[in-house]
N, CA, C and O atoms as a printed pandas DataFrame, in Angstrom:
     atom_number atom_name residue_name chain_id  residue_number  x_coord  y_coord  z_coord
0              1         N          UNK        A               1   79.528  126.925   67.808
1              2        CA          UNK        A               1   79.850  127.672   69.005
2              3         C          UNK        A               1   80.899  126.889   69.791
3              4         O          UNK        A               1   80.843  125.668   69.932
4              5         N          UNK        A               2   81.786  127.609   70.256
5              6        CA          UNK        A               2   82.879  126.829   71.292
6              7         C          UNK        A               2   82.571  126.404   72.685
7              8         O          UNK        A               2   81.669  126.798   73.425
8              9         N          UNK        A               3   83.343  125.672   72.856
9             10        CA          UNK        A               3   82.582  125.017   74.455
10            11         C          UNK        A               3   83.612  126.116   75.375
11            12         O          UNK        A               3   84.819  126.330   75.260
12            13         N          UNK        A               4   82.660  126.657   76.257
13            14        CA          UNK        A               4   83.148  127.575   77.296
14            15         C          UNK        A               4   83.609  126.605   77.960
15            16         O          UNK        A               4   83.126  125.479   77.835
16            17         N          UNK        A               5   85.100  126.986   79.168
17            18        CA          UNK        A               5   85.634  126.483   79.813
18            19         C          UNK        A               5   86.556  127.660   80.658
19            20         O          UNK        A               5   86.866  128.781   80.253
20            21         N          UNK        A               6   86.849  127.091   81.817
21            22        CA          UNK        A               6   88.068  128.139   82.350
22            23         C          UNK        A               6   89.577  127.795   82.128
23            24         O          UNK        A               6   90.175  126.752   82.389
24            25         N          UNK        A               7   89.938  128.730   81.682
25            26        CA          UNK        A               7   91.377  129.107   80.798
26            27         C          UNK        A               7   92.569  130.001   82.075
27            28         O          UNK        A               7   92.530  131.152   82.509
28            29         N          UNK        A               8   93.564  128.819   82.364
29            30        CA          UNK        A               8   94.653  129.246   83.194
30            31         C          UNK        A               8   95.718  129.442   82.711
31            32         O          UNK        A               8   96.020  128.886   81.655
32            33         N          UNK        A               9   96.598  130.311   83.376
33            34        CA          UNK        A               9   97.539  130.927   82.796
34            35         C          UNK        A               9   98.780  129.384   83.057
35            36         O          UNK        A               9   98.712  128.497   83.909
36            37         N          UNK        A              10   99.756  129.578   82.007
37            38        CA          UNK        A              10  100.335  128.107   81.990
38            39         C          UNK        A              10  101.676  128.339   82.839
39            40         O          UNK        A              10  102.505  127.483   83.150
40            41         N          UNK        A              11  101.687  130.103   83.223
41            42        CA          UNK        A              11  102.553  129.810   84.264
42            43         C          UNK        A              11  101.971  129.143   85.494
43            44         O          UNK        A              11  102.777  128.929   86.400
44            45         N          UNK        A              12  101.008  128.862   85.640
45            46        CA          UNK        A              12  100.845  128.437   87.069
46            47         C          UNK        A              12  101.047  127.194   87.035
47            48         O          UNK        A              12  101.227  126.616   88.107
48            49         N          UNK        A              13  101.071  126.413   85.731
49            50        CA          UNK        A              13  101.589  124.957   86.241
50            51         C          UNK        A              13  103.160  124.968   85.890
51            52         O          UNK        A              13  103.793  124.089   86.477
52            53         N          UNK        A              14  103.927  125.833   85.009
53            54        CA          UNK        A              14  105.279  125.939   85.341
54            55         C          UNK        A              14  105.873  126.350   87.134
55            56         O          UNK        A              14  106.974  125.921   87.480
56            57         N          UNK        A              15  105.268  126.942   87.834
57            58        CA          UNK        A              15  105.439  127.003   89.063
58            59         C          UNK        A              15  105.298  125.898   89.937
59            60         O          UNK        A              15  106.250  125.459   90.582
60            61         N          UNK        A              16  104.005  125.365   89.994
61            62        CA          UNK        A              16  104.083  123.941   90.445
62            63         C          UNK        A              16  104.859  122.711   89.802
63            64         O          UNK        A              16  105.019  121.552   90.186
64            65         N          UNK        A              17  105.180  123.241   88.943
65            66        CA          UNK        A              17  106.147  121.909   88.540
66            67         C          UNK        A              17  107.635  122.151   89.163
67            68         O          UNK        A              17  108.529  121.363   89.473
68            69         N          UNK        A              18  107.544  123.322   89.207
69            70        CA          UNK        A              18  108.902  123.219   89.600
70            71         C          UNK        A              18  109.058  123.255   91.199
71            72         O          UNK        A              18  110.003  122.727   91.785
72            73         N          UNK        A              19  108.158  123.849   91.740
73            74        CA          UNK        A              19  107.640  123.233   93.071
74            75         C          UNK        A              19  107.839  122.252   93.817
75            76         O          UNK        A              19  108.497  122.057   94.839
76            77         N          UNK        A              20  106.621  121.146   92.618
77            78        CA          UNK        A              20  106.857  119.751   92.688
78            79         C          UNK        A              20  108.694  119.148   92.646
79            80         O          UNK        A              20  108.925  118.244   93.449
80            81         N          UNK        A              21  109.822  119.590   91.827
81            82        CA          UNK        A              21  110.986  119.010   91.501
82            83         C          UNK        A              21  111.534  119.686   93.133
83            84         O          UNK        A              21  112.104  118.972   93.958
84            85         N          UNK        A              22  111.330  120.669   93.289
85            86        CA          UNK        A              22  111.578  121.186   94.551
86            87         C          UNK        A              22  111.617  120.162   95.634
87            88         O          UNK        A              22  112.624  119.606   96.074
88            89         N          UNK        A              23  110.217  119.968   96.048
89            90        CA          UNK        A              23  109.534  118.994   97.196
90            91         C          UNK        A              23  110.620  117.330   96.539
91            92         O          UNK        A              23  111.567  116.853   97.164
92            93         N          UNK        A              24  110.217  116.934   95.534
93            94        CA          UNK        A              24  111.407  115.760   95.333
94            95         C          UNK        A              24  112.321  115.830   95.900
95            96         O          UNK        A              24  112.597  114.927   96.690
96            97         N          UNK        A              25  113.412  117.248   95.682
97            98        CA          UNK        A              25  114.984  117.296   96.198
98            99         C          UNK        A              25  114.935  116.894   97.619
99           100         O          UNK        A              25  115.751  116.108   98.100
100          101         N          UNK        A              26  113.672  117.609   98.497
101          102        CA          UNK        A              26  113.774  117.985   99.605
102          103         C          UNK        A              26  113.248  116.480  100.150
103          104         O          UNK        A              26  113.298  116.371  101.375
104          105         N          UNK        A              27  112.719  115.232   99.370
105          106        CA          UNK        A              27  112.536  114.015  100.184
106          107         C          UNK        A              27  113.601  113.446   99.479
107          108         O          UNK        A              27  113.596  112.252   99.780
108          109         N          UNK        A              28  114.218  113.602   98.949
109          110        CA          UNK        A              28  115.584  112.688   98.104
110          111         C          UNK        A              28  116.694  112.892   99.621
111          112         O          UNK        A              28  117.400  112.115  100.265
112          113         N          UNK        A              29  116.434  114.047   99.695
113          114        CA          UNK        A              29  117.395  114.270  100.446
114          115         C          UNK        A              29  117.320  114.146  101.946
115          116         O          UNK        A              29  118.237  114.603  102.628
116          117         N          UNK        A              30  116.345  113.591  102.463
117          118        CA          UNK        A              30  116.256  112.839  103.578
118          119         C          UNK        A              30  116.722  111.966  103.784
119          120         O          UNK        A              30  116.848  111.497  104.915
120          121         N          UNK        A              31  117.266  111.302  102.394
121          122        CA          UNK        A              31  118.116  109.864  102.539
122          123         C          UNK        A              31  119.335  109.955  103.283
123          124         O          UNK        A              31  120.048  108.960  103.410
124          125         N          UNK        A              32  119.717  111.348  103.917
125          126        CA          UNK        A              32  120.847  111.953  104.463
126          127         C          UNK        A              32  120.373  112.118  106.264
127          128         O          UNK        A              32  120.818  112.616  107.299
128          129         N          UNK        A              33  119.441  111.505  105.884
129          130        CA          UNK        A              33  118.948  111.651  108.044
130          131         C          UNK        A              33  118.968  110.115  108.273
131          132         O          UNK        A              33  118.681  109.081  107.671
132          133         N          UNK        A              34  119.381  110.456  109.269
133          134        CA          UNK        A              34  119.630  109.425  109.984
134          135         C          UNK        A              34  118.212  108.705  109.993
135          136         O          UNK        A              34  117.292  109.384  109.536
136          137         N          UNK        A              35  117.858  107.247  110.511
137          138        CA          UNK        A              35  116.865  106.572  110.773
138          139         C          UNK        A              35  115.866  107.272  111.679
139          140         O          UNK        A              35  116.364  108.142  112.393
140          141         N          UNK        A              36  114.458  107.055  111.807
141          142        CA          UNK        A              36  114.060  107.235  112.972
142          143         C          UNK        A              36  112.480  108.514  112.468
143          144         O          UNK        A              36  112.452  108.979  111.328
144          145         N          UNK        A              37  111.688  108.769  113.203
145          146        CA          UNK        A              37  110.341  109.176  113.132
146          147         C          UNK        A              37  110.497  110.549  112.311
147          148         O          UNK        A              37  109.715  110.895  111.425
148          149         N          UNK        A              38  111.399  111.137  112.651
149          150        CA          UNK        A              38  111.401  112.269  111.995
150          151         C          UNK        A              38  111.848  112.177  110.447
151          152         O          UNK        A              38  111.393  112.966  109.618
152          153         N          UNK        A              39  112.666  111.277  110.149
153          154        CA          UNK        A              39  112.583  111.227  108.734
154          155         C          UNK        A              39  111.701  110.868  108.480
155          156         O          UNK        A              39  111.035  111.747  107.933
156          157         N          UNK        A              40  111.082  109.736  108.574
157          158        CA          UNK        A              40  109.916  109.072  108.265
158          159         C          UNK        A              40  109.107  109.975  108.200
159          160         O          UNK        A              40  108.452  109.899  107.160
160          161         N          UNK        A              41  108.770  111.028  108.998
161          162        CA          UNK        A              41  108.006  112.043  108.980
162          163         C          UNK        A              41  107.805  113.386  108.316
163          164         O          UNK        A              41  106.715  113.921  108.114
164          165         N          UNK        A              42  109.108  113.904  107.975
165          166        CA          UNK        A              42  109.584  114.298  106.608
166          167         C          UNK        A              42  108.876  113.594  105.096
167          168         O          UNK        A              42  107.987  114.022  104.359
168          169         N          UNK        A              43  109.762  112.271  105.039
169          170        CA          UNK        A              43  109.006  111.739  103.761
170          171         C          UNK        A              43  107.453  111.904  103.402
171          172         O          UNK        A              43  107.045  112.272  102.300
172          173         N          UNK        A              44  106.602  111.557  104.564
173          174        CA          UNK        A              44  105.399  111.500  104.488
174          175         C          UNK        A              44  105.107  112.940  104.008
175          176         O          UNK        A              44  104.477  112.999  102.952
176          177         N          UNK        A              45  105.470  114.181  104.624
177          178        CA          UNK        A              45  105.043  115.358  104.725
178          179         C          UNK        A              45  105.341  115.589  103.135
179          180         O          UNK        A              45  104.291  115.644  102.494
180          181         N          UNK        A              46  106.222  115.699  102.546
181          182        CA          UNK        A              46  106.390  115.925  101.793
182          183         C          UNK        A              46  105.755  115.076  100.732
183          184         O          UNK        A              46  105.227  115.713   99.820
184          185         N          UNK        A              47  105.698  113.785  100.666
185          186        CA          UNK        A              47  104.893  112.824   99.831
186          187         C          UNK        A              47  103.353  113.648   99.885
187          188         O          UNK        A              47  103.288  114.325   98.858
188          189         N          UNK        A              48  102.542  113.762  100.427
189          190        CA          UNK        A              48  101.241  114.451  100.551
190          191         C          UNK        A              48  101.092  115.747  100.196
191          192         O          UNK        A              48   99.993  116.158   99.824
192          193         N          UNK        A              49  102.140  116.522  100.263
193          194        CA          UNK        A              49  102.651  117.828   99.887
194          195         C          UNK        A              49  102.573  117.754   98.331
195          196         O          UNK        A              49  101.836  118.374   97.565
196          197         N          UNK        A              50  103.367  116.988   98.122
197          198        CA          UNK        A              50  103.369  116.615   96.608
198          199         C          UNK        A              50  101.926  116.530   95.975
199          200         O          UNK        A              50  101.361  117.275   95.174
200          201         N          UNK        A              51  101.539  115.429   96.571
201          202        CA          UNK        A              51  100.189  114.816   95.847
202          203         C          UNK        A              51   99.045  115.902   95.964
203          204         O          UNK        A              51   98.220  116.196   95.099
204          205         N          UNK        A              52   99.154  116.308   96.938
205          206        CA          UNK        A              52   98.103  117.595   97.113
206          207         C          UNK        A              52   98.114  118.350   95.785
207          208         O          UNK        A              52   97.235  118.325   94.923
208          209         N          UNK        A              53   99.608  119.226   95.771
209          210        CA          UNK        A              53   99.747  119.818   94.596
210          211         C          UNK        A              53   99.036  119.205   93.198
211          212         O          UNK        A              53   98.219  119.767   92.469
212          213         N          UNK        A              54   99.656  117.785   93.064
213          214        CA          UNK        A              54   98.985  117.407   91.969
214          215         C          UNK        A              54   97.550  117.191   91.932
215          216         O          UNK        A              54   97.020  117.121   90.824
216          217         N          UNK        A              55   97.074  117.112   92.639
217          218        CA          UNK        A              55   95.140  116.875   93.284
218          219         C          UNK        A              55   95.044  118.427   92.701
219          220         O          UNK        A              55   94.596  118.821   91.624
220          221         N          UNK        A              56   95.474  118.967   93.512
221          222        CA          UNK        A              56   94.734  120.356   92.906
222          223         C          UNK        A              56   94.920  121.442   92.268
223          224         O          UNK        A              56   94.160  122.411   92.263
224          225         N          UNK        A              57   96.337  121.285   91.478
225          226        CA          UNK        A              57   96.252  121.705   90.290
226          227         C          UNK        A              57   96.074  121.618   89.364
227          228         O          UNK        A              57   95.432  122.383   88.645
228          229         N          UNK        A              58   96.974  119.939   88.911
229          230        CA          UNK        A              58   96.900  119.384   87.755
230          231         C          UNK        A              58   95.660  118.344   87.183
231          232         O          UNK        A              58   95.443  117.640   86.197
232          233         N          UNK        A              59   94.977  118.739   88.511
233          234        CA          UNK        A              59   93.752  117.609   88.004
234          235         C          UNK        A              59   92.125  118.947   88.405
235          236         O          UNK        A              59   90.925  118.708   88.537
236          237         N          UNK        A              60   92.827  120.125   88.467
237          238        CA          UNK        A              60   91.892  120.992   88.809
238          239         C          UNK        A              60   91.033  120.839   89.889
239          240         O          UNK        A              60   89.914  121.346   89.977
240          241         N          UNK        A              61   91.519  120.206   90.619
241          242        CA          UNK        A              61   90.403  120.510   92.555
242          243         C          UNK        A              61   90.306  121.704   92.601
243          244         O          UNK        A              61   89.195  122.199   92.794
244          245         N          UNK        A              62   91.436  122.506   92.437
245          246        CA          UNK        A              62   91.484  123.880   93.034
246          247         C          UNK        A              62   90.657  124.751   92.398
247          248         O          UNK        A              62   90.579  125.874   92.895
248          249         N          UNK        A              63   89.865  124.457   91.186
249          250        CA          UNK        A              63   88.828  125.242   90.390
250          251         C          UNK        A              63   87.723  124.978   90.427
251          252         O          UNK        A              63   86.825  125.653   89.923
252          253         N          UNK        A              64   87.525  123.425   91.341
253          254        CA          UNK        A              64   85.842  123.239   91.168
254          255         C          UNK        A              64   85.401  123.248   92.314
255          256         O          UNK        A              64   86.146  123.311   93.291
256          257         N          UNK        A              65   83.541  123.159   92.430
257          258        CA          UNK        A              65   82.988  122.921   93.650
258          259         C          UNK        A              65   83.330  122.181   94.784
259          260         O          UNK        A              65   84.051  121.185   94.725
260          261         N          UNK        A              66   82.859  122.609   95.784
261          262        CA          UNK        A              66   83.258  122.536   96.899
262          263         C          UNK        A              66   82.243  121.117   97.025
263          264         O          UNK        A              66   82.768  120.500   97.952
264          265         N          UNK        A              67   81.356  120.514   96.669
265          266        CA          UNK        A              67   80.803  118.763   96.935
266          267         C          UNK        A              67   81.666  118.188   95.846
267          268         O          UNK        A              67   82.336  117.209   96.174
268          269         N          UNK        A              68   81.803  118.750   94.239
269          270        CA          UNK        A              68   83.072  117.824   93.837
270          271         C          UNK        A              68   84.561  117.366   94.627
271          272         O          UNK        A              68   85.255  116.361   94.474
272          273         N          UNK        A              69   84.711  118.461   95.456
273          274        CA          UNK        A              69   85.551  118.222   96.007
274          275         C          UNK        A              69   85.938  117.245   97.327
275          276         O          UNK        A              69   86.990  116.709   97.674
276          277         N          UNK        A              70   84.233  117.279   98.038
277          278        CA          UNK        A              70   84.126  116.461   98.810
278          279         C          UNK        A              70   83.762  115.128   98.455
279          280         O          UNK        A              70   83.976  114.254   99.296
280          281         N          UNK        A              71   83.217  114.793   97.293
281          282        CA          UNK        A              71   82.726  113.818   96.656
282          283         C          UNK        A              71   84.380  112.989   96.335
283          284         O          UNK        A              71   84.436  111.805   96.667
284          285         N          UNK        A              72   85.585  113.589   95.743
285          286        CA          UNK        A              72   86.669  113.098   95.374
286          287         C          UNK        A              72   87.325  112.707   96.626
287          288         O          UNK        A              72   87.735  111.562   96.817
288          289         N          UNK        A              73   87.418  113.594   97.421
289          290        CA          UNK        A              73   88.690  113.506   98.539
290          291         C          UNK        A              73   87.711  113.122  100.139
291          292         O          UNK        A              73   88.218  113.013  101.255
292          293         N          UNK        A              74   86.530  113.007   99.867
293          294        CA          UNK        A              74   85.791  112.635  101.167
294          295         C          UNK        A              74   85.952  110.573  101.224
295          296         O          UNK        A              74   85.727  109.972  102.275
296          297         N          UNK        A              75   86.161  110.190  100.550
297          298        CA          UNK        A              75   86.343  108.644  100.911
298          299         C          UNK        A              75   87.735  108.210  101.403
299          300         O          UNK        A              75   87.913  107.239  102.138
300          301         N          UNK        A              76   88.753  109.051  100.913
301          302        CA          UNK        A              76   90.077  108.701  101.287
302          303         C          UNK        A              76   90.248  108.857  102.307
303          304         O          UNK        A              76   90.690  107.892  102.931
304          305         N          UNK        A              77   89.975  110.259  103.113
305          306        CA          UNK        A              77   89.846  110.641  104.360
306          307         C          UNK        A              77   89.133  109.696  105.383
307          308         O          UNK        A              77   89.639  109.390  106.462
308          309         N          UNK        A              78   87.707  109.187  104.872
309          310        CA          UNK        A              78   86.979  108.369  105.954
310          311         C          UNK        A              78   87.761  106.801  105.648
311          312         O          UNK        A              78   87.384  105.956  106.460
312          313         N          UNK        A              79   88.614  106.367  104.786
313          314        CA          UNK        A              79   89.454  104.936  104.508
314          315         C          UNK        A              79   90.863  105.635  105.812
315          316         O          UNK        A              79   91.271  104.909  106.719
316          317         N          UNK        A              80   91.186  106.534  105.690
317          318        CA          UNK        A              80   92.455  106.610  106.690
318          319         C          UNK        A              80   92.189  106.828  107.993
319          320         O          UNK        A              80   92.991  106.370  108.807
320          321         N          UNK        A              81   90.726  107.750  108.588
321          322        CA          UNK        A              81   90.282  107.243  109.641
322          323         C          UNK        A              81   89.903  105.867  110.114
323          324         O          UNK        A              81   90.211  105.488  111.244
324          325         N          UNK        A              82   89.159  105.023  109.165
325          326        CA          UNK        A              82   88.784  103.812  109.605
326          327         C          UNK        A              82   90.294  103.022  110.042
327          328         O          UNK        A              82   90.559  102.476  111.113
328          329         N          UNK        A              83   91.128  103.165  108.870
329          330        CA          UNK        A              83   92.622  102.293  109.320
330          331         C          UNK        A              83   93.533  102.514  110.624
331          332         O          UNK        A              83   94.222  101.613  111.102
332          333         N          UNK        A              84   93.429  104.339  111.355
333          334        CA          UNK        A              84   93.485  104.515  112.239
334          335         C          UNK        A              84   92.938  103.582  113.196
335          336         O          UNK        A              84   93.621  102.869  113.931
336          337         N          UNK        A              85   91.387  103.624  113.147
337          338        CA          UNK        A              85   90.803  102.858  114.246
338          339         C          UNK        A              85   91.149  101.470  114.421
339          340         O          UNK        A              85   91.350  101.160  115.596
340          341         N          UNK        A              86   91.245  100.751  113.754
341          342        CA          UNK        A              86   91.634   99.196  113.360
342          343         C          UNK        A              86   93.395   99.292  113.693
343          344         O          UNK        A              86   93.810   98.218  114.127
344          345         N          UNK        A              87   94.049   99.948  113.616
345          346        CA          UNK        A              87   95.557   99.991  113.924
346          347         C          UNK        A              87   95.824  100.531  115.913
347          348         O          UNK        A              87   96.754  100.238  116.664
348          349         N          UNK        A              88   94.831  101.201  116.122
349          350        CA          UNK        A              88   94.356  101.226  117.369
350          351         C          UNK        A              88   93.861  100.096  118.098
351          352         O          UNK        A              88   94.498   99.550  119.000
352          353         N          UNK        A              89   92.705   99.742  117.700
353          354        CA          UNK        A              89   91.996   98.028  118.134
354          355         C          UNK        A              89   93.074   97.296  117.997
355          356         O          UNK        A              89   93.294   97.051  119.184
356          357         N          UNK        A              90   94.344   96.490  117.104
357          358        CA          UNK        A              90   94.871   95.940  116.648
358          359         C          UNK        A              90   96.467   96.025  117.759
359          360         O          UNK        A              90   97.061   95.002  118.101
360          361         N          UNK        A              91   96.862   97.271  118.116
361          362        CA          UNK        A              91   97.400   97.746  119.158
362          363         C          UNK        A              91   96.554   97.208  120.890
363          364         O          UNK        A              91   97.129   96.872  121.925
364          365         N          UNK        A              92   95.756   97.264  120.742
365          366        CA          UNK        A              92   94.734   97.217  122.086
366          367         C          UNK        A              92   94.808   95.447  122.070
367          368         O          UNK        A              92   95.587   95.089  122.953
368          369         N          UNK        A              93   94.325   94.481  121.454
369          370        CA          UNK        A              93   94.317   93.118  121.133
370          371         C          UNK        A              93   95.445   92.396  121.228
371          372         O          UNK        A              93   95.469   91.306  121.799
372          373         N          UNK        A              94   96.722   93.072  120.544
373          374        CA          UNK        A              94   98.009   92.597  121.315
374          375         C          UNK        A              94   98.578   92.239  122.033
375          376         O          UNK        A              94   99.233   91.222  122.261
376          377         N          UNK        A              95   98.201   93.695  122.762
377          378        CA          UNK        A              95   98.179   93.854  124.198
378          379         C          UNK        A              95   97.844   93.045  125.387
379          380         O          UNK        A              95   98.555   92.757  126.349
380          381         N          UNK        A              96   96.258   92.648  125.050
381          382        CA          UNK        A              96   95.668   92.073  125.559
382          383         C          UNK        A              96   96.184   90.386  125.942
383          384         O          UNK        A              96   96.389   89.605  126.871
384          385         N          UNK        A              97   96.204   90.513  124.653
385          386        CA          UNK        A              97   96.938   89.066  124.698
386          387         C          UNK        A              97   98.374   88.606  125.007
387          388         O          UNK        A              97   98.475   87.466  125.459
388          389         N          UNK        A              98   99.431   89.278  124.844
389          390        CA          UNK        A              98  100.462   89.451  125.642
390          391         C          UNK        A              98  100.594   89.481  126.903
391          392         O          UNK        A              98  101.576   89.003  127.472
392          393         N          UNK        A              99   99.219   90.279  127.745
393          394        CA          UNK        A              99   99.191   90.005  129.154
394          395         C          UNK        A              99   98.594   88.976  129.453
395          396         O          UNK        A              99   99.079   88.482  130.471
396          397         N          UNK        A             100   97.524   88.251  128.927
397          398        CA          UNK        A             100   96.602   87.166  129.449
398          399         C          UNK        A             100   97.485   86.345  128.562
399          400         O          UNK        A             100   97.443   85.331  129.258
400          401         N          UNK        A             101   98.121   86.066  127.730
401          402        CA          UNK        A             101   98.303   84.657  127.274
402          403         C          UNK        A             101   99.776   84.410  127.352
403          404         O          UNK        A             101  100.047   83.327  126.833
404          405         N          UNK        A             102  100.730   84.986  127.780
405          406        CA          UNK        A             102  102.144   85.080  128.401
406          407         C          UNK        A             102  102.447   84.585  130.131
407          408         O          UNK        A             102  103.496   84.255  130.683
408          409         N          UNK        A             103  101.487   84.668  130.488
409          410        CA          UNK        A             103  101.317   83.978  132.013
410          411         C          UNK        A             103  101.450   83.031  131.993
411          412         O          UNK        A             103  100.924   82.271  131.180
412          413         N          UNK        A             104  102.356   82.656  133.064
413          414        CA          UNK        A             104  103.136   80.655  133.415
414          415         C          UNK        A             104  101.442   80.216  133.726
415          416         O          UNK        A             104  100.684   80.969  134.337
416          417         N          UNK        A             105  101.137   79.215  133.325
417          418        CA          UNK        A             105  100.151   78.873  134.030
418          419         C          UNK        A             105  100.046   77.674  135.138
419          420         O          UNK        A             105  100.659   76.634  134.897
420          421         N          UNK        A             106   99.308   77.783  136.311
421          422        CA          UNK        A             106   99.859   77.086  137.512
422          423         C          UNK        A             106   98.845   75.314  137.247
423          424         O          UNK        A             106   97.671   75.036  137.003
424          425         N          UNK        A             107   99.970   74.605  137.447
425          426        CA          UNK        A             107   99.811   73.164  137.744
426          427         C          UNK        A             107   97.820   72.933  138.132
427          428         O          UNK        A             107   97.518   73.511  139.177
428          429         N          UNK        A             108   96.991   72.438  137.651
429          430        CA          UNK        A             108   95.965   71.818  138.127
430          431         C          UNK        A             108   95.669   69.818  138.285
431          432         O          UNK        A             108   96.077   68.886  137.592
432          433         N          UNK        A             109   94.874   69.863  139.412
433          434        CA          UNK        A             109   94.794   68.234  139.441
434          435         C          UNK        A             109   95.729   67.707  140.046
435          436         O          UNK        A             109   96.449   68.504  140.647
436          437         N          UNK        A             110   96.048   66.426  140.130
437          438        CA          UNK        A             110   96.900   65.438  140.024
438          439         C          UNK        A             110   98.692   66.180  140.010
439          440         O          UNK        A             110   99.511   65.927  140.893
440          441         N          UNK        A             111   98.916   66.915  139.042
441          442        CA          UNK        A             111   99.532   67.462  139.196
442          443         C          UNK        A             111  100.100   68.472  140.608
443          444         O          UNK        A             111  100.906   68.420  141.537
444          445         N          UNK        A             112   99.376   69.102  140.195
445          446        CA          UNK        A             112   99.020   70.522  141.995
446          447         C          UNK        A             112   98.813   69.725  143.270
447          448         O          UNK        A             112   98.705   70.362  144.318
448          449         N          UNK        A             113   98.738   68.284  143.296
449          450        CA          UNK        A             113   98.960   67.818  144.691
450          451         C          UNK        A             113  100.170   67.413  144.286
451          452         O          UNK        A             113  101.099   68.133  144.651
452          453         N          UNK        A             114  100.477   66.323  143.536
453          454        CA          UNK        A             114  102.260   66.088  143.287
454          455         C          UNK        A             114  103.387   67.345  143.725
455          456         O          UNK        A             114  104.447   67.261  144.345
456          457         N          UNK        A             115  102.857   68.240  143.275
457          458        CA          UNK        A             115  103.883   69.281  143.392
458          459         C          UNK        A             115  104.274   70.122  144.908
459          460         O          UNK        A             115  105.318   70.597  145.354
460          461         N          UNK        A             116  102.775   70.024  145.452
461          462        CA          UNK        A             116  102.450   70.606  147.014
462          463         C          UNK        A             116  102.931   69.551  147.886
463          464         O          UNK        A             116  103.346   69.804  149.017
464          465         N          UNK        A             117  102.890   68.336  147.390
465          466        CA          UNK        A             117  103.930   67.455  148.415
466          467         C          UNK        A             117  105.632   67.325  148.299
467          468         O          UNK        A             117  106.235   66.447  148.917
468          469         N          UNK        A             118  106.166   68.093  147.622
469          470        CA          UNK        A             118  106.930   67.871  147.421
470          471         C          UNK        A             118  107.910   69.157  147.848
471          472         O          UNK        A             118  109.125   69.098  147.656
């Protein structure tokens, strides 16, 4: 007996492939913007754009359960929140220290009378 399985039509990964060469042109060609958040922001969009596609076509996300799905793509998600938070804290600690440890600090002792007499 044959092993049942689900059987897709092979245009649908000729579409995403060419999709995919698509989304390439369109971050290749950011190399044509100038510096600055919005390219950067481009690349990204499109980098994830990409990978998505490949997540869930070519590796079939898009055909299976909905806990396989959370089971695959639920740790990446809670690893890019956690790095959020820590790039936040890490921002905040800087900070911190830039204001408290950048301060002249004033003469004590021996010093601080030398200086008040003078």
């Amino acid at each position: 007996m044959a092993a049942e399985g689900q059987q897709h039509p092979l245009s649908i990964y000729f579409w995403i492939w060419g999709l995919l060469f698509l989304l390439s042109g369109f971050s290749y060609a950011t190399d044509f913007i100038g510096d600055g958040f919005f390219r950067w922001g481009l690349i990204l969009l499109f980098m994830f754009l990409k990978a998505g596609f490949i997540v869930a076509f070519f590796m079939h996300m898009k055909w299976e359960r909905v806990a396989l799905i959370l089971t695959i793509l639920g740790p990446p998600a809670v690893l890019l929140v956690l790095i959020g938070l820590m790039a936040v804290e890490a921002d905040y600690t800087k900070g911190t220290r830039d204001a408290y440890f950048s301060a002249p600090i004033a003469p004590v002792g021996h010093a601080a009378e030398a200086e008040a007499e003078h």
